[in-house]
C-alpha positions as CSV (number, residue, x, y, z in Angstrom):
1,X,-3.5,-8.2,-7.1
2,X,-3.0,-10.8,-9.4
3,X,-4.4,-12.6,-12.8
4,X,-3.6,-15.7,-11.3
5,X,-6.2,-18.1,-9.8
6,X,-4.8,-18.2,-6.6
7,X,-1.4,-17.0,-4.4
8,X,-0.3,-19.3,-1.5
9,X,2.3,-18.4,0.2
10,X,2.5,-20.7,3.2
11,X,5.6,-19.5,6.2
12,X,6.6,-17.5,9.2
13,X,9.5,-16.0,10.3
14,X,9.9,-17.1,13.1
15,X,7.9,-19.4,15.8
16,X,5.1,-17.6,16.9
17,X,4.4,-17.7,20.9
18,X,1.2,-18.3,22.7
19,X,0.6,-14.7,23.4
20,X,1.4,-13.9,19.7
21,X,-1.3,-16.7,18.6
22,X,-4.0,-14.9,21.3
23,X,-2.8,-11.3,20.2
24,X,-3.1,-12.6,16.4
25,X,-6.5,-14.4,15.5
26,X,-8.5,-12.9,12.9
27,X,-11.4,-13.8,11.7
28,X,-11.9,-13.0,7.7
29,X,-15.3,-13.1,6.6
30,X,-16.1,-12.9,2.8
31,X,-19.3,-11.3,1.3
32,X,-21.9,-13.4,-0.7
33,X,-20.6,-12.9,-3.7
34,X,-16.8,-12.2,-3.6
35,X,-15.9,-16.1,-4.5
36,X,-18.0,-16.0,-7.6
37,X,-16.9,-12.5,-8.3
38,X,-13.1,-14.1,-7.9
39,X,-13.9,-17.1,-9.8
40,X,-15.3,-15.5,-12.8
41,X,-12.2,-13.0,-13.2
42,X,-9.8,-15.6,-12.0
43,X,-8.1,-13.1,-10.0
44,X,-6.6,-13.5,-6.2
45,X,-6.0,-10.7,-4.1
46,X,-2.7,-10.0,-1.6
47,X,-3.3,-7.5,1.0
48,X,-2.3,-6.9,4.3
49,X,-2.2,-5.1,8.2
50,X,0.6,-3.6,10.0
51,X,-1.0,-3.7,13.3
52,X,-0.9,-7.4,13.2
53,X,1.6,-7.9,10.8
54,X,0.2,-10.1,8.5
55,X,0.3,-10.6,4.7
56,X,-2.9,-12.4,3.1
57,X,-3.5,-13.8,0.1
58,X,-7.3,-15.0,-0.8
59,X,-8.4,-16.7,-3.9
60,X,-10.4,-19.3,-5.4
61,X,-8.8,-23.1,-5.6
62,X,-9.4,-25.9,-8.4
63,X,-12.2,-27.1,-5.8
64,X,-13.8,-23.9,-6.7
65,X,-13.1,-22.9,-2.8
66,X,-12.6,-19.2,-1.5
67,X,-8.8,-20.1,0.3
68,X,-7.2,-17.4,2.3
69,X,-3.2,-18.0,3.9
70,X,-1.6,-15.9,5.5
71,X,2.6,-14.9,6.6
72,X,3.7,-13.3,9.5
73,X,6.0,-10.1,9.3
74,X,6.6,-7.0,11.8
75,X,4.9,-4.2,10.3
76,X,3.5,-5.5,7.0
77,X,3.0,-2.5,4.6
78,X,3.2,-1.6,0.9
79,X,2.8,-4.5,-1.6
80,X,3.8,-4.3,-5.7
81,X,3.2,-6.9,-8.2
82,X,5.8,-6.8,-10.9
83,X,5.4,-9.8,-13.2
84,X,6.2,-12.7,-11.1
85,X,8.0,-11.1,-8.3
86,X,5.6,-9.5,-5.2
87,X,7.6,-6.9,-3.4
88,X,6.8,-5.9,0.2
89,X,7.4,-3.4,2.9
90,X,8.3,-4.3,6.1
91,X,9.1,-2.6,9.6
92,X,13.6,-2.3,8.5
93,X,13.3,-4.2,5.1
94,X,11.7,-4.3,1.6
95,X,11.1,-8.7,0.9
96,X,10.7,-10.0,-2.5
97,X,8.8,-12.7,-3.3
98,X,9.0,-14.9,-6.5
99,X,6.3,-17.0,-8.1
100,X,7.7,-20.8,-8.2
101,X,5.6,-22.1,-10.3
102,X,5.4,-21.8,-14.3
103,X,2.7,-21.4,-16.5
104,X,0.7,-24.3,-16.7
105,X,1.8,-25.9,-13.0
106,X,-0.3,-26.5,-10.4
107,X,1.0,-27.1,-6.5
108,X,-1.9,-28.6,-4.3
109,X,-4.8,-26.5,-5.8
110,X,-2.7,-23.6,-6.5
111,X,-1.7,-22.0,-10.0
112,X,0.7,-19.5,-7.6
113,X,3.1,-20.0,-4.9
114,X,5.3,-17.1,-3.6
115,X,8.2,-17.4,-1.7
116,X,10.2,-15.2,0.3
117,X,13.6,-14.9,-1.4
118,X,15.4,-12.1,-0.1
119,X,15.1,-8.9,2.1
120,X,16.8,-5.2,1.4
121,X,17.3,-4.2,4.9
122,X,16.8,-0.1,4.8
123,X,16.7,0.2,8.7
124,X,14.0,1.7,10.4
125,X,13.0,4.8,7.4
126,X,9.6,4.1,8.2
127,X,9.1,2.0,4.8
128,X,5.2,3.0,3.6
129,X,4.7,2.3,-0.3
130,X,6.3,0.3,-2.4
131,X,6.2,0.6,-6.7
132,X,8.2,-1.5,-8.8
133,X,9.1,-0.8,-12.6
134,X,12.2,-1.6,-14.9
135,X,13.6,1.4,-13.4
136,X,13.6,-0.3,-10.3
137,X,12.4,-0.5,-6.8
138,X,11.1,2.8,-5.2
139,X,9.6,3.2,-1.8
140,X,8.3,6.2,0.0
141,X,10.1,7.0,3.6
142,X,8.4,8.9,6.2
143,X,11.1,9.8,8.3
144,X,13.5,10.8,6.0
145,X,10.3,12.9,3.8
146,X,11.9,11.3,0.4
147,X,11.4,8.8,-2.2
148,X,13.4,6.5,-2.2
149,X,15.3,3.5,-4.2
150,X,16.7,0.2,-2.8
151,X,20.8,-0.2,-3.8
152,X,22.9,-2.9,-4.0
153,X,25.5,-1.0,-1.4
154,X,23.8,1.6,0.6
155,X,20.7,1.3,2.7
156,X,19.1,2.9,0.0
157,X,19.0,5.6,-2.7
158,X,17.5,9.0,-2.6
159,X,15.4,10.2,-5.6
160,X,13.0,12.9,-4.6
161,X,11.8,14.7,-1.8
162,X,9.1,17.7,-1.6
163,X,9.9,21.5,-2.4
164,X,9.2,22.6,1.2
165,X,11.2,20.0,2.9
166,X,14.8,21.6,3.5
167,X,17.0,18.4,3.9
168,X,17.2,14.9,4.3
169,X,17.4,14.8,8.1
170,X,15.7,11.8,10.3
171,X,11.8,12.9,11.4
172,X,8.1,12.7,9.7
173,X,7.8,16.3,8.8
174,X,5.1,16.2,6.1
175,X,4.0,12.4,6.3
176,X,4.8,11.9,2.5
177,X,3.4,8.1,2.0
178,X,2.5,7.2,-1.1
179,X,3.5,7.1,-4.8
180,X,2.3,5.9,-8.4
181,X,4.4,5.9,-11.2
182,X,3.9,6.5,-14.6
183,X,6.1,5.1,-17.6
184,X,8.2,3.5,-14.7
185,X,9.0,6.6,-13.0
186,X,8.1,8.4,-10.0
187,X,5.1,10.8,-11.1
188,X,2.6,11.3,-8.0
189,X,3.3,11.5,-4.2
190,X,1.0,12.0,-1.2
191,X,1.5,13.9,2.2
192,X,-0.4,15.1,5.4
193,X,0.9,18.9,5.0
194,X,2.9,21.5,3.9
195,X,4.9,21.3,6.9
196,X,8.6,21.3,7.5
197,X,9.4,20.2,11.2
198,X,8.9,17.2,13.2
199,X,5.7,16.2,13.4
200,X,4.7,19.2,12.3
201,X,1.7,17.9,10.4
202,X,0.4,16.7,13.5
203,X,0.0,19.7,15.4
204,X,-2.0,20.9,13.1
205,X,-6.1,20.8,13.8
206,X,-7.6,17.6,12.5
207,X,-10.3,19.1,10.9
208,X,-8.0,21.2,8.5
209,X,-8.0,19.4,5.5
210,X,-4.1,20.4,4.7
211,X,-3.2,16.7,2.6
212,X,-1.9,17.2,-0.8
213,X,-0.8,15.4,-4.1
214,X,2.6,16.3,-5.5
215,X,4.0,16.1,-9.4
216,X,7.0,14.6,-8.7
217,X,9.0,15.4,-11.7
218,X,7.6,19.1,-11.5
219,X,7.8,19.8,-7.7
220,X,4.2,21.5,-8.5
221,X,1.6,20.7,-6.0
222,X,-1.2,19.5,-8.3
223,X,-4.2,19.0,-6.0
224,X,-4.3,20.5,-2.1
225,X,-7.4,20.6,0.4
226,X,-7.6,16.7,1.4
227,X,-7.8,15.1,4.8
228,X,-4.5,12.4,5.2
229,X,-4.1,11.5,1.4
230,X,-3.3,8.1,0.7
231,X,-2.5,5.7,-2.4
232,X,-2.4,7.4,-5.5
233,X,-2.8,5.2,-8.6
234,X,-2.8,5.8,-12.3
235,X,-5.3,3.8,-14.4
236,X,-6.3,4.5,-17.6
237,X,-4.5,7.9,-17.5
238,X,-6.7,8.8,-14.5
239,X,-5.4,9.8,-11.1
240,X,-7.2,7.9,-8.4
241,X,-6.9,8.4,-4.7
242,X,-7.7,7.2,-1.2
243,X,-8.5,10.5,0.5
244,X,-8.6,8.3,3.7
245,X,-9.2,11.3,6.6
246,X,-12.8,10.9,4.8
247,X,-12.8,7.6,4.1
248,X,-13.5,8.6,0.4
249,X,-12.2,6.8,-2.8
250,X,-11.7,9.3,-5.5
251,X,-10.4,11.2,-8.9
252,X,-7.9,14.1,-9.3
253,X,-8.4,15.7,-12.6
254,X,-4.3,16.4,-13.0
255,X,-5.0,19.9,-15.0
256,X,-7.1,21.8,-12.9
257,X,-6.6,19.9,-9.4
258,X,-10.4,19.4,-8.8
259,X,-11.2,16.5,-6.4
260,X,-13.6,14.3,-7.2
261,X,-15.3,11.9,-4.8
262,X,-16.2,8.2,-6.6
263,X,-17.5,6.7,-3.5
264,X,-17.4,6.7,0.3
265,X,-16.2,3.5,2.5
266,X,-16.7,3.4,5.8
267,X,-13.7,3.6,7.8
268,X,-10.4,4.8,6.9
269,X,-9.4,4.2,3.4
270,X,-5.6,3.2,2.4
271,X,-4.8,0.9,-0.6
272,X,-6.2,1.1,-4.6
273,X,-5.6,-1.1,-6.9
274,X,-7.9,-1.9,-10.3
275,X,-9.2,-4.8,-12.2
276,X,-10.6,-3.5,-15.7
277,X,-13.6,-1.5,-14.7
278,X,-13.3,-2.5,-11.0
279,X,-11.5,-0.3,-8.5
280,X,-10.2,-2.4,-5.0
281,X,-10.1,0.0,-1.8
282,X,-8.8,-0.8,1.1
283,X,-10.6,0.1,4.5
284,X,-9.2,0.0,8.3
285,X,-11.2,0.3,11.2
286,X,-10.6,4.1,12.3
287,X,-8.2,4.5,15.1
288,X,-10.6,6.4,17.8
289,X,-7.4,7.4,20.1
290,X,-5.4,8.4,17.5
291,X,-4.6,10.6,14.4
292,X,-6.0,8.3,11.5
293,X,-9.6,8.8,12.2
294,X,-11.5,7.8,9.2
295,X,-15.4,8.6,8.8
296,X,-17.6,8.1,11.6
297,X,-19.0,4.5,10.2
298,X,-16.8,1.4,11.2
299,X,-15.6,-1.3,8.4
Protein backbone atom coordinates (compact mmCIF):
# COMPACT_ATOMS: atom_id res chain seq x y z
CA UNK A 1 0.00 0.00 0.00
CA UNK A 2 1.05 3.19 -0.87
CA UNK A 3 0.69 7.22 -0.06
CA UNK A 4 0.85 7.78 -3.49
CA UNK A 5 -2.26 8.70 -5.66
CA UNK A 6 -1.87 5.96 -7.91
CA UNK A 7 0.72 2.85 -8.99
CA UNK A 8 0.77 1.84 -12.65
CA UNK A 9 2.73 -0.62 -13.56
CA UNK A 10 1.88 -1.55 -17.11
CA UNK A 11 3.94 -5.17 -18.62
CA UNK A 12 4.09 -8.94 -18.94
CA UNK A 13 6.61 -11.33 -19.00
CA UNK A 14 5.99 -12.81 -21.60
CA UNK A 15 3.23 -13.09 -24.49
CA UNK A 16 0.28 -14.39 -23.09
CA UNK A 17 -1.61 -17.18 -25.27
CA UNK A 18 -5.22 -17.52 -26.12
CA UNK A 19 -5.88 -20.12 -23.51
CA UNK A 20 -3.92 -17.97 -20.92
CA UNK A 21 -6.27 -14.86 -21.90
CA UNK A 22 -9.61 -17.35 -21.40
CA UNK A 23 -7.94 -18.99 -18.19
CA UNK A 24 -7.13 -15.33 -16.98
CA UNK A 25 -10.13 -12.79 -17.17
CA UNK A 26 -11.21 -11.29 -14.01
CA UNK A 27 -13.66 -9.18 -13.37
CA UNK A 28 -12.83 -6.46 -10.34
CA UNK A 29 -15.72 -4.87 -9.12
CA UNK A 30 -15.25 -1.87 -6.58
CA UNK A 31 -17.77 -1.06 -3.71
CA UNK A 32 -19.70 2.27 -3.63
CA UNK A 33 -17.53 3.95 -1.84
CA UNK A 34 -13.92 2.63 -2.22
CA UNK A 35 -12.97 5.51 -5.00
CA UNK A 36 -14.01 8.34 -2.63
CA UNK A 37 -12.58 6.44 0.21
CA UNK A 38 -9.18 6.30 -2.06
CA UNK A 39 -9.56 9.73 -3.19
CA UNK A 40 -9.85 11.35 0.15
CA UNK A 41 -6.67 9.50 1.62
CA UNK A 42 -4.83 9.61 -1.68
CA UNK A 43 -3.78 6.20 -1.24
CA UNK A 44 -3.48 3.18 -4.01
CA UNK A 45 -3.50 -0.16 -3.15
CA UNK A 46 -1.08 -3.27 -4.75
CA UNK A 47 -2.29 -6.62 -4.08
CA UNK A 48 -2.38 -9.74 -5.72
CA UNK A 49 -3.40 -13.84 -6.62
CA UNK A 50 -1.24 -16.68 -7.04
CA UNK A 51 -3.73 -18.85 -8.71
CA UNK A 52 -3.79 -16.52 -11.58
CA UNK A 53 -0.67 -14.94 -11.16
CA UNK A 54 -1.48 -11.53 -11.21
CA UNK A 55 -0.16 -8.39 -9.49
CA UNK A 56 -2.79 -5.37 -9.30
CA UNK A 57 -2.51 -2.06 -8.59
CA UNK A 58 -5.95 0.23 -8.13
CA UNK A 59 -6.12 3.86 -7.47
CA UNK A 60 -7.63 7.00 -8.24
CA UNK A 61 -6.21 9.08 -11.48
CA UNK A 62 -6.05 13.10 -11.93
CA UNK A 63 -9.56 12.47 -13.71
CA UNK A 64 -10.71 11.56 -10.27
CA UNK A 65 -11.14 7.82 -11.92
CA UNK A 66 -10.95 4.43 -9.90
CA UNK A 67 -7.94 2.83 -12.44
CA UNK A 68 -6.84 -0.75 -11.80
CA UNK A 69 -3.62 -2.40 -14.09
CA UNK A 70 -2.46 -5.33 -13.69
CA UNK A 71 1.25 -7.64 -14.52
CA UNK A 72 1.49 -11.05 -15.11
CA UNK A 73 3.84 -13.38 -12.97
CA UNK A 74 3.76 -17.33 -12.08
CA UNK A 75 2.76 -17.53 -8.70
CA UNK A 76 2.41 -13.89 -7.53
CA UNK A 77 2.77 -13.79 -3.68
CA UNK A 78 4.13 -11.54 -0.87
CA UNK A 79 4.36 -7.83 -1.67
CA UNK A 80 6.63 -5.08 0.62
CA UNK A 81 6.73 -1.42 0.11
CA UNK A 82 10.05 0.02 1.12
CA UNK A 83 10.26 3.71 0.19
CA UNK A 84 10.20 3.67 -3.45
CA UNK A 85 11.12 0.14 -4.21
CA UNK A 86 7.98 -2.64 -4.13
CA UNK A 87 9.42 -6.01 -3.55
CA UNK A 88 7.59 -9.21 -4.66
CA UNK A 89 7.41 -12.92 -4.39
CA UNK A 90 7.23 -14.99 -7.10
CA UNK A 91 7.03 -18.80 -7.94
CA UNK A 92 11.70 -19.17 -8.14
CA UNK A 93 12.37 -15.36 -7.59
CA UNK A 94 11.91 -12.33 -5.36
CA UNK A 95 11.33 -8.91 -8.28
CA UNK A 96 11.96 -5.50 -7.28
CA UNK A 97 10.23 -2.81 -8.54
CA UNK A 98 11.34 0.99 -8.47
CA UNK A 99 9.16 3.96 -8.59
CA UNK A 100 10.37 6.11 -11.88
CA UNK A 101 8.88 9.00 -11.24
CA UNK A 102 10.04 11.88 -8.65
CA UNK A 103 8.15 13.93 -6.46
CA UNK A 104 6.13 16.24 -8.21
CA UNK A 105 6.00 14.15 -11.79
CA UNK A 106 3.15 13.00 -13.33
CA UNK A 107 3.12 10.13 -16.32
CA UNK A 108 -0.33 9.94 -18.09
CA UNK A 109 -2.49 10.54 -14.93
CA UNK A 110 -0.22 8.77 -12.70
CA UNK A 111 1.94 10.27 -9.68
CA UNK A 112 3.58 6.43 -9.60
CA UNK A 113 5.03 4.15 -12.07
CA UNK A 114 6.78 0.91 -11.05
CA UNK A 115 8.95 -1.01 -12.94
CA UNK A 116 10.39 -4.30 -12.85
CA UNK A 117 14.12 -4.00 -12.38
CA UNK A 118 15.58 -7.07 -11.37
CA UNK A 119 14.78 -10.63 -9.96
CA UNK A 120 16.72 -12.66 -7.05
CA UNK A 121 16.16 -16.12 -8.39
CA UNK A 122 15.92 -18.34 -4.96
CA UNK A 123 14.67 -21.51 -6.90
CA UNK A 124 11.60 -23.17 -6.10
CA UNK A 125 11.75 -22.58 -1.76
CA UNK A 126 8.28 -21.98 -2.00
CA UNK A 127 8.71 -17.99 -1.58
CA UNK A 128 5.39 -16.90 0.78
CA UNK A 129 6.12 -13.40 2.59
CA UNK A 130 8.23 -10.91 1.79
CA UNK A 131 9.40 -7.82 4.56
CA UNK A 132 11.95 -5.32 3.58
CA UNK A 133 13.97 -3.09 6.14
CA UNK A 134 17.60 -1.50 6.14
CA UNK A 135 18.62 -4.76 7.33
CA UNK A 136 17.51 -6.07 4.19
CA UNK A 137 15.31 -8.38 2.39
CA UNK A 138 13.75 -11.29 4.29
CA UNK A 139 11.34 -13.83 3.01
CA UNK A 140 9.67 -16.76 4.62
CA UNK A 141 10.26 -20.36 2.85
CA UNK A 142 7.99 -23.10 3.22
CA UNK A 143 9.88 -25.88 2.11
CA UNK A 144 12.96 -25.23 3.71
CA UNK A 145 10.64 -24.22 7.35
CA UNK A 146 13.14 -20.95 7.68
CA UNK A 147 13.35 -17.40 7.28
CA UNK A 148 15.13 -16.37 4.97
CA UNK A 149 17.50 -13.44 3.29
CA UNK A 150 18.23 -12.83 -0.38
CA UNK A 151 22.38 -12.62 -1.05
CA UNK A 152 24.33 -11.33 -3.52
CA UNK A 153 26.05 -15.06 -4.05
CA UNK A 154 23.93 -17.79 -2.77
CA UNK A 155 20.36 -18.55 -3.52
CA UNK A 156 19.79 -17.13 -0.36
CA UNK A 157 20.66 -16.69 3.37
CA UNK A 158 19.28 -18.50 6.26
CA UNK A 159 18.28 -16.50 9.44
CA UNK A 160 15.82 -18.41 11.56
CA UNK A 161 13.95 -21.31 11.61
CA UNK A 162 11.42 -22.77 14.49
CA UNK A 163 12.64 -24.63 17.77
CA UNK A 164 10.92 -27.89 16.74
CA UNK A 165 12.19 -28.04 13.20
CA UNK A 166 15.47 -30.27 13.37
CA UNK A 167 17.25 -29.02 10.10
CA UNK A 168 17.19 -27.23 7.06
CA UNK A 169 16.20 -30.14 4.76
CA UNK A 170 13.72 -29.60 1.51
CA UNK A 171 9.74 -30.32 2.66
CA UNK A 172 6.81 -28.08 4.27
CA UNK A 173 6.96 -29.49 7.70
CA UNK A 174 5.18 -26.81 9.79
CA UNK A 175 3.94 -24.43 6.97
CA UNK A 176 5.81 -21.41 8.47
CA UNK A 177 4.42 -18.35 6.12
CA UNK A 178 4.55 -15.26 7.33
CA UNK A 179 6.66 -12.62 9.20
CA UNK A 180 6.53 -8.91 10.58
CA UNK A 181 9.36 -7.17 11.68
CA UNK A 182 10.02 -4.89 14.27
CA UNK A 183 12.92 -2.20 14.30
CA UNK A 184 13.92 -3.88 10.90
CA UNK A 185 14.34 -7.28 12.28
CA UNK A 186 12.62 -10.44 12.21
CA UNK A 187 10.22 -10.46 15.32
CA UNK A 188 6.90 -12.55 14.59
CA UNK A 189 6.46 -15.68 12.34
CA UNK A 190 3.36 -17.81 11.56
CA UNK A 191 2.90 -21.69 11.00
CA UNK A 192 0.13 -24.42 10.60
CA UNK A 193 1.66 -26.71 13.55
CA UNK A 194 4.06 -27.92 15.74
CA UNK A 195 5.03 -30.49 13.40
CA UNK A 196 8.29 -31.79 12.22
CA UNK A 197 7.91 -34.14 9.08
CA UNK A 198 6.66 -33.69 5.69
CA UNK A 199 3.48 -32.50 5.51
CA UNK A 200 3.00 -33.27 8.71
CA UNK A 201 0.74 -30.43 9.46
CA UNK A 202 -1.49 -31.70 7.00
CA UNK A 203 -2.41 -34.97 8.43
CA UNK A 204 -3.46 -33.48 11.07
CA UNK A 205 -7.65 -33.08 11.52
CA UNK A 206 -8.82 -29.76 10.10
CA UNK A 207 -10.83 -28.92 12.83
CA UNK A 208 -7.80 -28.84 15.28
CA UNK A 209 -6.89 -25.49 15.54
CA UNK A 210 -2.98 -26.34 15.98
CA UNK A 211 -1.59 -22.64 14.06
CA UNK A 212 0.71 -20.66 16.08
CA UNK A 213 2.67 -17.25 16.34
CA UNK A 214 6.42 -17.52 17.11
CA UNK A 215 8.97 -14.69 18.81
CA UNK A 216 11.43 -14.98 16.51
CA UNK A 217 14.34 -13.60 18.47
CA UNK A 218 13.13 -15.75 21.57
CA UNK A 219 12.19 -19.08 19.94
CA UNK A 220 9.12 -18.76 22.46
CA UNK A 221 5.83 -19.62 21.00
CA UNK A 222 3.79 -16.49 22.02
CA UNK A 223 0.25 -17.27 21.01
CA UNK A 224 -0.96 -21.15 20.01
CA UNK A 225 -4.67 -22.47 19.36
CA UNK A 226 -5.41 -20.75 15.71
CA UNK A 227 -6.73 -22.32 12.53
CA UNK A 228 -3.83 -21.72 9.41
CA UNK A 229 -2.28 -18.36 10.84
CA UNK A 230 -1.46 -15.93 8.41
CA UNK A 231 0.13 -12.22 8.04
CA UNK A 232 1.26 -10.98 11.13
CA UNK A 233 1.74 -7.18 11.30
CA UNK A 234 2.91 -4.77 13.89
CA UNK A 235 1.06 -1.44 14.05
CA UNK A 236 1.08 0.83 16.62
CA UNK A 237 2.94 -1.67 18.86
CA UNK A 238 0.04 -4.05 18.40
CA UNK A 239 0.28 -7.48 16.89
CA UNK A 240 -2.39 -8.00 14.25
CA UNK A 241 -3.24 -11.24 12.49
CA UNK A 242 -5.19 -13.01 9.75
CA UNK A 243 -6.23 -16.10 11.57
CA UNK A 244 -7.44 -17.23 8.02
CA UNK A 245 -8.82 -21.11 8.88
CA UNK A 246 -11.65 -18.66 10.37
CA UNK A 247 -11.63 -16.09 8.16
CA UNK A 248 -11.04 -13.79 11.21
CA UNK A 249 -8.92 -10.52 11.35
CA UNK A 250 -7.57 -10.19 14.75
CA UNK A 251 -5.15 -8.96 17.94
CA UNK A 252 -2.49 -11.01 19.87
CA UNK A 253 -1.94 -9.37 23.09
CA UNK A 254 2.13 -10.36 22.94
CA UNK A 255 2.25 -10.80 27.02
CA UNK A 256 -0.29 -13.09 27.80
CA UNK A 257 -0.92 -14.74 24.18
CA UNK A 258 -4.76 -14.12 24.28
CA UNK A 259 -6.44 -13.97 20.87
CA UNK A 260 -8.60 -11.46 20.06
CA UNK A 261 -11.01 -11.45 17.19
CA UNK A 262 -11.50 -7.64 15.53
CA UNK A 263 -13.73 -8.80 12.87
CA UNK A 264 -14.88 -11.70 10.60
CA UNK A 265 -14.56 -11.72 6.61
CA UNK A 266 -15.99 -14.07 4.72
CA UNK A 267 -13.76 -16.35 3.08
CA UNK A 268 -10.28 -17.09 3.83
CA UNK A 269 -8.36 -14.31 5.13
CA UNK A 270 -4.41 -13.72 4.01
CA UNK A 271 -2.83 -10.28 3.74
CA UNK A 272 -2.93 -7.02 6.49
CA UNK A 273 -1.78 -4.01 5.96
CA UNK A 274 -2.92 -0.49 7.74
CA UNK A 275 -3.74 3.04 6.84
CA UNK A 276 -3.88 5.19 10.17
CA UNK A 277 -6.98 3.86 11.87
CA UNK A 278 -7.89 1.59 8.88
CA UNK A 279 -6.79 -2.01 8.84
CA UNK A 280 -6.77 -3.67 4.91
CA UNK A 281 -7.58 -7.57 4.93
CA UNK A 282 -7.28 -9.62 2.31
CA UNK A 283 -9.99 -12.37 1.45
CA UNK A 284 -9.84 -15.54 -1.06
CA UNK A 285 -12.57 -17.42 -2.02
CA UNK A 286 -12.21 -20.72 0.20
CA UNK A 287 -10.75 -23.67 -1.60
CA UNK A 288 -13.81 -26.29 -1.08
CA UNK A 289 -11.42 -29.42 -2.36
CA UNK A 290 -8.62 -28.46 -0.47
CA UNK A 291 -6.81 -27.58 2.78
CA UNK A 292 -7.42 -23.64 2.95
CA UNK A 293 -10.97 -23.78 3.71
CA UNK A 294 -11.89 -20.42 5.15
CA UNK A 295 -15.46 -19.76 6.87
CA UNK A 296 -18.48 -21.11 5.35
CA UNK A 297 -19.53 -17.55 3.65
CA UNK A 298 -17.88 -16.89 0.13
CA UNK A 299 -16.05 -13.35 -0.73
Amino acid sequence: MSDSKTNIAEFDLRAPTSKDVERRTIGLTPSSGFKKWLAENKLSIAFNTYNVGKLFMVGVNDMEQLQFCDATFPRAMGISLHGDTLWMASHNQVWRFENFLGAGQSAQGNDAVFVPMGATTTGMVNLHDVRVSHEGVFFVSCNFNCIGKLHEKWSFEPVWKPPFIDGLEYGDRCHLNCLALHRGHPKYATCFAQTNTVNGWRDLPRDQATGLVIDVQTDQIICDGLHMPHSPQMHRDTLYLANSGRGEFGSVDVETGTYKTICEVPGFTRGVSFWKNFAIVGSSKPRRAGVFEGNDATP
